[in-house]
N, C-alpha and C positions, 0 to 999 in steps of 0.2 A: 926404536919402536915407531919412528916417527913411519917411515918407510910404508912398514907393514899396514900403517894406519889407512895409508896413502892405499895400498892396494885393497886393502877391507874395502872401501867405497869407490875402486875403478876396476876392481878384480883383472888385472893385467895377468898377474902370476897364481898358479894351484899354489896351494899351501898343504901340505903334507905335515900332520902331527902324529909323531914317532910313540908315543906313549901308549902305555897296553891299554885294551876297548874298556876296561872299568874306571878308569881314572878319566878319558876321553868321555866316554858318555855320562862321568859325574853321577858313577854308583858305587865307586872306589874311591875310600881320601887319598888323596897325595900325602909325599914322607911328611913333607913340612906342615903337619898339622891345622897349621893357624892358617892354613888355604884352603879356599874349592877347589875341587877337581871342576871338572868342564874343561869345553876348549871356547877358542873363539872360531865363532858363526863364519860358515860358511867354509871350512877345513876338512880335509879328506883323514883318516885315522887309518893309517899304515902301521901298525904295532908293528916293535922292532923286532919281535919275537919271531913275527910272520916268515924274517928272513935266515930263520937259525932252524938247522933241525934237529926234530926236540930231543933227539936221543942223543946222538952224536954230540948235540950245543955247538957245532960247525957251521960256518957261511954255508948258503945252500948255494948249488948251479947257479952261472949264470945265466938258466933257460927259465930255473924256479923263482930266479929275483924277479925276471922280468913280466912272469905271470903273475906273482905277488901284486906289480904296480898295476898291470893289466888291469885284474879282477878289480881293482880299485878303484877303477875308472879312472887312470889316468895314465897321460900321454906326456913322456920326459920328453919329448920333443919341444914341447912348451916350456915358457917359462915357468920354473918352479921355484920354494921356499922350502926348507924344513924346520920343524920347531918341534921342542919335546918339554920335559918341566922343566930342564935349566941347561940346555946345552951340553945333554951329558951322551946319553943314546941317537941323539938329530946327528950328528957327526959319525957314527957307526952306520947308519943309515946312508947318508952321503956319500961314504968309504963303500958300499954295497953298490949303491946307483950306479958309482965310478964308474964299478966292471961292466957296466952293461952300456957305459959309454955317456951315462947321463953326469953332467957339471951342476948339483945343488949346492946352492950355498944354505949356512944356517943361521935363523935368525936366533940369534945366541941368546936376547932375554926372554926370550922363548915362554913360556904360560905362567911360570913364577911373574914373570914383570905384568904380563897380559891384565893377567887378573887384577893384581894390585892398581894398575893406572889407567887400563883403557874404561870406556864408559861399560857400564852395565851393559847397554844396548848391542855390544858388540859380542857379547858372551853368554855361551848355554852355563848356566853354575848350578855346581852337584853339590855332593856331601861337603864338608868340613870335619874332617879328624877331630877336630877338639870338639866340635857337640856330640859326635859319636862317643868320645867317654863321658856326658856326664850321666 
């Protein structure tokens, strides 16, 4: 975490968060209940979905991954991060970038940890699964 921290407040590297735009924008709970969705401030949302198509549920082109990242305003050229709720979908993502020649690594405590330890300040925070049922 420490890292990431470090890049929150020098912004060296994009940060790419792999999680679909409801759980990202914190209008969707996450599985694990007891958490906000949201991300941490200042992260691009490349849903993982973006790079699958939807009929097939196959990797798309590697011409479609790479307008995926495009449209997203971002440049693998640069240093990059990827993070998702817990290092599950950030690595499938990764495995995609590959093909189009980009090296991400992931930061693997990824939004589960985020949310738990980093300060408030650094995070947009959405719903919570558990007050959605009471």
């Amino acid at each position: 975490m420490g890292q990431i921290m470090d890049n929150y407040h020098i912004k060296k590297e994009q940060v790419i968060d792999s999680r679909p735009k409801g759980r990202f924008d914190g209008t969707a709970p996450e599985p694990n209940k007891s958490l906000h969705s949201g991300h941490i401030l200042g992260t691009t949302n490349v849903p993982f979905t973006e790079l699958i198509h939807p009929d097939s549920k196959t990797l798309k082109s590697k011409e479609a991954i790479k307008e995926v990242f495009e449209v997203a305003g971002l440049d693998l050229s640069k240093p990059t991060v990827l993070t998702c709720g817990g290092a599950v979908v950030a690595p499938f993502v990764a495995f995609a970038a590959s093909l189009i020649g980009a090296e991400i690594p992931v930061y693997d405590g990824s939004w589960t940890e985020w949310v738990q330890r980093a300060p408030d300040s650094t995070k947009h925070l959405g719903v919570k699964g558990e007050d959605l049922q009471k």
